[in-house]
VOMARRO-908862 format. One record per residue (C-alpha): residue number from 1; y negated, x negated, z; residue in one letter. Coordinates in Angstrom, 1 decimal. Example, Ala and Ser with C-alpha at 12.3 -4.5 7.8 and 13.67 -1.06 7.14 Angstrom:
<sepas>
+-----+--------+--------+--------+---------+
| num |      y |      x |      z | residuo |
+-----+--------+--------+--------+---------+
|   1 |    4.5 |  -12.3 |    7.8 |       a |
|   2 |    1.1 |  -13.7 |    7.1 |       s |
+-----+--------+--------+--------+---------+
</sepas>
This chain:
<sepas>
+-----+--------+--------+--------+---------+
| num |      y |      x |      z | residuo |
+-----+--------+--------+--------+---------+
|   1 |    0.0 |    0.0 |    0.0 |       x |
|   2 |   -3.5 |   -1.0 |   -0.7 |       x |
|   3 |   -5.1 |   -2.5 |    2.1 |       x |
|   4 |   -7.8 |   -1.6 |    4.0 |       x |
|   5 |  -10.2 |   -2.7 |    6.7 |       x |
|   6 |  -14.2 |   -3.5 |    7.0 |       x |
|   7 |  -15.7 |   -4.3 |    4.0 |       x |
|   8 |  -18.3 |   -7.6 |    5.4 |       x |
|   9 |  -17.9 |   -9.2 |    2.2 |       x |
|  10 |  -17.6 |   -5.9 |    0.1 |       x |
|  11 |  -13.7 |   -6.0 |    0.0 |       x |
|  12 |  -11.6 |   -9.0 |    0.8 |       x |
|  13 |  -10.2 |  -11.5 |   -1.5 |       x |
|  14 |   -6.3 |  -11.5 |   -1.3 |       x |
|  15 |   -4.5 |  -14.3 |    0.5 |       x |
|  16 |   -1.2 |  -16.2 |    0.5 |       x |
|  17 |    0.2 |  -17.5 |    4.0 |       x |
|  18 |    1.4 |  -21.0 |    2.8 |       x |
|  19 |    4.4 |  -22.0 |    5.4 |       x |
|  20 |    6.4 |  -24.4 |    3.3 |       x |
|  21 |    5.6 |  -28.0 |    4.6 |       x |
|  22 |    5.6 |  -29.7 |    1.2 |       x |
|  23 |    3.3 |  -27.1 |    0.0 |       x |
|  24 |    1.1 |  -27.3 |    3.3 |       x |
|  25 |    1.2 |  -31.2 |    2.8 |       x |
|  26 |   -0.1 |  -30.7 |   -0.8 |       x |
|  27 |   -2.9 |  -29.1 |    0.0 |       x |
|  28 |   -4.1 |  -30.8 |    3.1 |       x |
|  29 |   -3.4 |  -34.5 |    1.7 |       x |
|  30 |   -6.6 |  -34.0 |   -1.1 |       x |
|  31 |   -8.2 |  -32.9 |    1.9 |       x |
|  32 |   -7.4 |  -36.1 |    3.4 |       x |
|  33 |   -8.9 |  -37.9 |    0.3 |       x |
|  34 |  -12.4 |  -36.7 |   -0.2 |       x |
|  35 |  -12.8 |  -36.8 |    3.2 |       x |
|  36 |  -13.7 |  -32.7 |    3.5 |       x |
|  37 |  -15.7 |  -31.3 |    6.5 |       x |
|  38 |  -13.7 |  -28.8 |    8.4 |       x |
|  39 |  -15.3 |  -26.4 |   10.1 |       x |
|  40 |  -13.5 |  -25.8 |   13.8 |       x |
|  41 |  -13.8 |  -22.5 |   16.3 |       x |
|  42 |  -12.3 |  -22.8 |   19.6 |       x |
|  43 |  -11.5 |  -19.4 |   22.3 |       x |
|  44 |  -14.6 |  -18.6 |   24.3 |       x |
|  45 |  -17.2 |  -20.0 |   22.2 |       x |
|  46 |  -19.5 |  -18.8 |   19.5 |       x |
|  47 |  -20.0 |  -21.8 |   18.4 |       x |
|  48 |  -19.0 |  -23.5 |   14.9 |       x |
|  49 |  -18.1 |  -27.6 |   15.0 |       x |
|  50 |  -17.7 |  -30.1 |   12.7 |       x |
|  51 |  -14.9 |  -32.2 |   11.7 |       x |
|  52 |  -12.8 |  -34.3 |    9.5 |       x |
|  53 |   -9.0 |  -35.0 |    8.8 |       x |
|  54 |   -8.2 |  -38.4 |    9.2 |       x |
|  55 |   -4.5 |  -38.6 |    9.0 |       x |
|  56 |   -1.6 |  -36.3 |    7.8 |       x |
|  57 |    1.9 |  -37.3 |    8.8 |       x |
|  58 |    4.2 |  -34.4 |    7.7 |       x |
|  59 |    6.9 |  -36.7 |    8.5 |       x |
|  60 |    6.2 |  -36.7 |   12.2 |       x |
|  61 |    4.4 |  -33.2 |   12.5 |       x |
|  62 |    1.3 |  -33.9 |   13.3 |       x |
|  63 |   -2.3 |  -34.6 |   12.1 |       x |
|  64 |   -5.5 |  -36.5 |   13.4 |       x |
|  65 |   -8.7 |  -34.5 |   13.6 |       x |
|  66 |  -12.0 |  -36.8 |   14.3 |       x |
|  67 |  -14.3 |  -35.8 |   17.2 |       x |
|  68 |  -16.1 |  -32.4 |   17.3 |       x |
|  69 |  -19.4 |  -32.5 |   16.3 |       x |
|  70 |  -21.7 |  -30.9 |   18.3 |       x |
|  71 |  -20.6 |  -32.9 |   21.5 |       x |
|  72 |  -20.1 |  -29.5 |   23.1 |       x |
|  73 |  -17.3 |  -28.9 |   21.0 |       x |
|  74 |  -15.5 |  -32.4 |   22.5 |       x |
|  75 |  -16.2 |  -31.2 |   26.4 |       x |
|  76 |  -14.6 |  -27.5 |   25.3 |       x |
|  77 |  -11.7 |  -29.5 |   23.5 |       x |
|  78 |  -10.3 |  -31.3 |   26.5 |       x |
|  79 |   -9.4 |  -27.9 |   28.1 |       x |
|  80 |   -9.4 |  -25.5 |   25.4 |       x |
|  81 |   -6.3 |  -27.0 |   23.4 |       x |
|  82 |   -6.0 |  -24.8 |   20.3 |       x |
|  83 |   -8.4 |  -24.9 |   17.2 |       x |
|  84 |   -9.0 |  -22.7 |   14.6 |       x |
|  85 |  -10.0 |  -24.9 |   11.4 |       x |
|  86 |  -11.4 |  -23.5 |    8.1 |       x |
|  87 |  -12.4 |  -25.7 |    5.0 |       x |
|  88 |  -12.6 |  -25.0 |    1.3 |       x |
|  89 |   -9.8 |  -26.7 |   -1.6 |       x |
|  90 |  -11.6 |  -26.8 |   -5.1 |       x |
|  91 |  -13.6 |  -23.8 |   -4.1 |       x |
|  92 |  -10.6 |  -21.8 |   -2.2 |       x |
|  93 |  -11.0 |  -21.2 |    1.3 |       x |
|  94 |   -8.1 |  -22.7 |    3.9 |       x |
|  95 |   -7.8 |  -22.3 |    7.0 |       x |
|  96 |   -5.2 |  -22.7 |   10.2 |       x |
|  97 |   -4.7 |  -22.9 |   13.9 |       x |
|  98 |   -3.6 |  -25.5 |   15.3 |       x |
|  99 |   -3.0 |  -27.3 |   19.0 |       x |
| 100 |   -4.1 |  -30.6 |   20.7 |       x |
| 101 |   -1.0 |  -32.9 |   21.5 |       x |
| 102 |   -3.6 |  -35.9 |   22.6 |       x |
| 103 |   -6.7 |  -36.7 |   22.9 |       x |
| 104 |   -7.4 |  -40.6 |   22.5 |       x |
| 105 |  -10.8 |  -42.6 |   21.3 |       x |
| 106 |  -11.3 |  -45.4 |   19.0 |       x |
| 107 |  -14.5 |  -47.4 |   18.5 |       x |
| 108 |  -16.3 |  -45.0 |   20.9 |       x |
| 109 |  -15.7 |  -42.0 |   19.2 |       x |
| 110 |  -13.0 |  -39.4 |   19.9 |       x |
| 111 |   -9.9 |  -38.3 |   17.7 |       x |
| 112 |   -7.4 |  -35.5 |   18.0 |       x |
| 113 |   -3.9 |  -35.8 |   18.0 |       x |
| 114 |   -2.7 |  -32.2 |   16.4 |       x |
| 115 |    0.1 |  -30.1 |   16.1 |       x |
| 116 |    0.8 |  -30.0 |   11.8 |       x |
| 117 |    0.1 |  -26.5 |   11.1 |       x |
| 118 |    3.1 |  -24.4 |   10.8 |       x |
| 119 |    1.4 |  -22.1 |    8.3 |       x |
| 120 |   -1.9 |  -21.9 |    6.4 |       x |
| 121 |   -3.7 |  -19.1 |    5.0 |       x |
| 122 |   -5.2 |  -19.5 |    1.3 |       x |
| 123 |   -7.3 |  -17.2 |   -0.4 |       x |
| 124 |   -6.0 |  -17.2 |   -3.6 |       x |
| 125 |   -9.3 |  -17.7 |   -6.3 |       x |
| 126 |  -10.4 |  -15.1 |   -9.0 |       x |
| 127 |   -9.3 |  -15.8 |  -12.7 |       x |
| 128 |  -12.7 |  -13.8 |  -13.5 |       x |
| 129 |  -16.2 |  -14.4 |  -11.9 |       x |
| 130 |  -17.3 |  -11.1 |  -10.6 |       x |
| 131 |  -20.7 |   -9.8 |  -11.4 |       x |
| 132 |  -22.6 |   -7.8 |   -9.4 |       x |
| 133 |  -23.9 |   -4.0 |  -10.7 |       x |
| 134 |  -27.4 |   -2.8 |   -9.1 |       x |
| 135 |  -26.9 |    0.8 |   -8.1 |       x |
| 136 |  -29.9 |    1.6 |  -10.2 |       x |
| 137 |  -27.7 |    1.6 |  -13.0 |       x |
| 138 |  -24.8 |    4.2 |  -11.9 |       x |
| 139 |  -22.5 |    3.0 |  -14.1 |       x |
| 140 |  -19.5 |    5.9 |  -13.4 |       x |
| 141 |  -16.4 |    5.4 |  -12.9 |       x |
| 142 |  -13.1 |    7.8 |  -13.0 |       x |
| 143 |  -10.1 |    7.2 |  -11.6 |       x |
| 144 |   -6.7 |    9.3 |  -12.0 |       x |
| 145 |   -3.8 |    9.6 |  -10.1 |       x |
| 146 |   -0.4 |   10.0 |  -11.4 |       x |
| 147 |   -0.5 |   13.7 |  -10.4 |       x |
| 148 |   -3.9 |   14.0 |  -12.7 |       x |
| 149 |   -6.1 |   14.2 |   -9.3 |       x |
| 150 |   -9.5 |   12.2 |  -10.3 |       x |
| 151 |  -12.6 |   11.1 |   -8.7 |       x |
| 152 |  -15.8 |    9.7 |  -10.0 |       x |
| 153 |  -17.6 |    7.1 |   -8.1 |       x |
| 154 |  -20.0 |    4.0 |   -9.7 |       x |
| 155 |  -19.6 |    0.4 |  -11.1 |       x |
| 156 |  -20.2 |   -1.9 |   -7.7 |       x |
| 157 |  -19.1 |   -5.3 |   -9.7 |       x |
| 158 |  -16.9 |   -6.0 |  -12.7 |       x |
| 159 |  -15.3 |   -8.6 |  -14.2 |       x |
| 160 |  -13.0 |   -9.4 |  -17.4 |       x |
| 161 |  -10.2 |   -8.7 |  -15.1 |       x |
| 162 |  -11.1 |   -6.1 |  -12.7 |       x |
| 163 |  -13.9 |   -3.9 |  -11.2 |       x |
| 164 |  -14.6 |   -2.7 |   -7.9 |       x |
| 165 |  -15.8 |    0.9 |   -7.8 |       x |
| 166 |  -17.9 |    2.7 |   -5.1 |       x |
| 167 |  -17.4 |    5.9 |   -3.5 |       x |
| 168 |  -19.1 |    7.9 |   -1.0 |       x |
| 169 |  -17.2 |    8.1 |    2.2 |       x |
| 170 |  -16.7 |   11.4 |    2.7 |       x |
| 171 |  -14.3 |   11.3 |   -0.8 |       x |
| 172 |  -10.9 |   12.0 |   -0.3 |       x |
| 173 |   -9.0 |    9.2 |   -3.1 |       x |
| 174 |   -6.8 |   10.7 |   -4.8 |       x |
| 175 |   -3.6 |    8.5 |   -4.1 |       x |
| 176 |   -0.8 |    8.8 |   -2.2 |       x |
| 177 |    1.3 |    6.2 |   -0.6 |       x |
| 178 |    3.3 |    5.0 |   -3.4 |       x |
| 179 |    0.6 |    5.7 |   -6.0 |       x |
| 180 |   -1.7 |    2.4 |   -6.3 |       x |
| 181 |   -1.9 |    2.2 |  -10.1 |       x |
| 182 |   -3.9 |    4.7 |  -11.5 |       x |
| 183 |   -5.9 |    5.3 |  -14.9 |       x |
| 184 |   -9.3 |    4.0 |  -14.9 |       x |
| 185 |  -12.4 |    5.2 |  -17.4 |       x |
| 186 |  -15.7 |    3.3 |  -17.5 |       x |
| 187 |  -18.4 |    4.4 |  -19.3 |       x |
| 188 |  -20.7 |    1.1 |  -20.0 |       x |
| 189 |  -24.9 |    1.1 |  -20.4 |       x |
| 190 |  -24.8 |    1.1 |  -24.1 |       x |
| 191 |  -22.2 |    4.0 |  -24.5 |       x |
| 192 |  -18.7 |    2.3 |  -24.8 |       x |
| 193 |  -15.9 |    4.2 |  -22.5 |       x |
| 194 |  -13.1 |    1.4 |  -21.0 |       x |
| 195 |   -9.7 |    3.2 |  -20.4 |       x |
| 196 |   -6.9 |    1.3 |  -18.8 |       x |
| 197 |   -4.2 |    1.4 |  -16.2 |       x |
| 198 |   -5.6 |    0.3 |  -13.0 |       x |
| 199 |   -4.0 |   -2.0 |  -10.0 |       x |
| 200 |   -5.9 |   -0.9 |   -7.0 |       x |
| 201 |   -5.3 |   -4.2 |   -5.0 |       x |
| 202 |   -8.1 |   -3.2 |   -1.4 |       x |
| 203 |   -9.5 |    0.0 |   -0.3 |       x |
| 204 |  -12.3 |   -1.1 |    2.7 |       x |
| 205 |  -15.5 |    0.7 |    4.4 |       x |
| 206 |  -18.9 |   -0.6 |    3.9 |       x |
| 207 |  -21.3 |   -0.2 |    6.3 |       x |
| 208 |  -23.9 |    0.7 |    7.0 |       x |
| 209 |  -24.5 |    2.5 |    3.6 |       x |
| 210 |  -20.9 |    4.3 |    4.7 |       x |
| 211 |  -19.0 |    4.0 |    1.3 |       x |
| 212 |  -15.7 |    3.2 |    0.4 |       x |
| 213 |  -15.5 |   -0.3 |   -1.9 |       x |
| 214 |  -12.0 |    0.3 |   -3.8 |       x |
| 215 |  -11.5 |   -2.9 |   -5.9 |       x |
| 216 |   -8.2 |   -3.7 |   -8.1 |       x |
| 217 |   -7.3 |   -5.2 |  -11.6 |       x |
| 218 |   -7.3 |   -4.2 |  -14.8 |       x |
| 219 |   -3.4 |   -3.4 |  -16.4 |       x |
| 220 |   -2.5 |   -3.3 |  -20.2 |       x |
| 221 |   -5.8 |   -3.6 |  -21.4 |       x |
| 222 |   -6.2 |   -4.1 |  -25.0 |       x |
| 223 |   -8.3 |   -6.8 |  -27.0 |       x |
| 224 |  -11.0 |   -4.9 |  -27.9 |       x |
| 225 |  -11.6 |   -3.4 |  -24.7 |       x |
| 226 |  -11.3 |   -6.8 |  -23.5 |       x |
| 227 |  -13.9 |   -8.0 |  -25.3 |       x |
| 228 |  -16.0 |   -5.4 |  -24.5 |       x |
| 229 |  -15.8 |   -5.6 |  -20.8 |       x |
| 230 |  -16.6 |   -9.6 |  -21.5 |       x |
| 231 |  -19.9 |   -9.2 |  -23.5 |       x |
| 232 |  -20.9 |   -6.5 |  -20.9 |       x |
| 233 |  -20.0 |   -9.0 |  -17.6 |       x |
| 234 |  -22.5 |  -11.4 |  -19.8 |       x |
| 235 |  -25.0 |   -9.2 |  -20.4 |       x |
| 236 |  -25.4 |   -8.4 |  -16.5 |       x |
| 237 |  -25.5 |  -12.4 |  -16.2 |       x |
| 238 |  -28.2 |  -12.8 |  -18.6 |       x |
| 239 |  -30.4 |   -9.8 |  -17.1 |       x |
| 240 |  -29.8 |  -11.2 |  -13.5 |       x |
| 241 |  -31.2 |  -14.8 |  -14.4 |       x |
| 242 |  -33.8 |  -13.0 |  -16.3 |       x |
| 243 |  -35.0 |  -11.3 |  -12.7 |       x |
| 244 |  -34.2 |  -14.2 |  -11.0 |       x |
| 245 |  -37.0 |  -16.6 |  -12.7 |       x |
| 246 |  -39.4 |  -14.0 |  -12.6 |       x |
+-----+--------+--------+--------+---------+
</sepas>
């Protein structure tokens, strides 16, 4: 089933929990190499620190963190043994939990001795850039169950590969439990009307506007429509830069 929850970042991205080693490895080890800051949360503080990987030894399970940066993120370190670390891979976020095994120093400056993560969470990157839709346009949008229910709602963003469509909250979807791929009908600025099978992949709750963001992928869409949807996505580019320089 679609999943749902609040909608901070208009709907989420999908995720893959990554809990083969070798794979974990291969994605910490570039981490290792360009020297990436990692960005660390501990329980009981609000607070964001600063870090760095400076070793990754799948062999012997465990990983060295360098010291926490603000210093206040050291002191809460030494009793507060578990960290939550967060980072980006070639523009995909990562991030994991792990626990303090030892805390030595080295030149006066602190390392951590870690636990090697026994999963990670990736968020798996688009294929297509998403471009927002101002709600000045009301681009609608119809979608259609299996049993021929619809509703109409409007454009929210849109790519080559999917769109994510806005509804007002008090709209009842029309989908059932085992129905997420429905038909989808966009009718463009300039006229055109998309049609395609539609994968809805997140259903979420914005607020405080109090809408529903339902966002998914296109299915079985043909080459023309394709290329439609493509010189429209550009065409919302080229007005926003246009705004944006004014």
């Amino acid at each position: 089933m679609a999943q749902t929850g609040p909608a901070d970042e208009g709907y989420k991205q999908q995720f893959e929990v990554v809990t083969s080693q070798p794979r974990i490895t291969a994605v910490l080890r570039p981490l290792l190499q360009k020297h990436s800051l990692v960005t660390a949360s501990l329980a009981g503080s609000r607070q964001y620190y600063n870090t760095v990987l400076l070793e990754v030894d799948a062999e012997n399970q465990f990983l060295l963190l360098d010291e926490l940066h603000p210093i206040e993120g050291h002191r809460l370190a030494t009793t507060n043994k578990t960290l939550t670390l967060y980072t980006q891979l070639d523009g995909v976020n990562v991030n994991f939990a792990v626990k303090i095994i030892e805390i030595g120093s080295a030149n006066d400056m602190a390392f951590y001795k870690v636990e090697f993560p026994e999963s990670i969470r990736y968020r798996q990157r688009r294929s297509d850039y998403r471009v927002p839709v101002s709600s000045a346009l009301s681009i609608p949008v119809e979608i259609t169950s299996s049993n021929q229910e619809s509703l109409t709602g409007e454009l929210h963003d849109i790519s080559a590969g999917g769109v994510c469509i806005r509804f007002p909250r008090k709209s009842s979807l029309p989908i059932d439990k085992n129905d997420e791929e429905v038909q989808c009908s966009i009718t463009l600025s300039d006229g055109k009307t998309i049609r395609s099978a539609f994968r809805i992949c997140h259903i979420a709750l914005q607020e405080p506007a109090n809408t529903l963001l339902v966002g998914g992928c296109f299915r079985q869409l043909d080459k023309t429509q394709h290329r439609a949807i493509e010189r429209y996505v550009v065409e919302l580019q080229r007005k926003s830069r246009q705004k944006d320089t004014r």
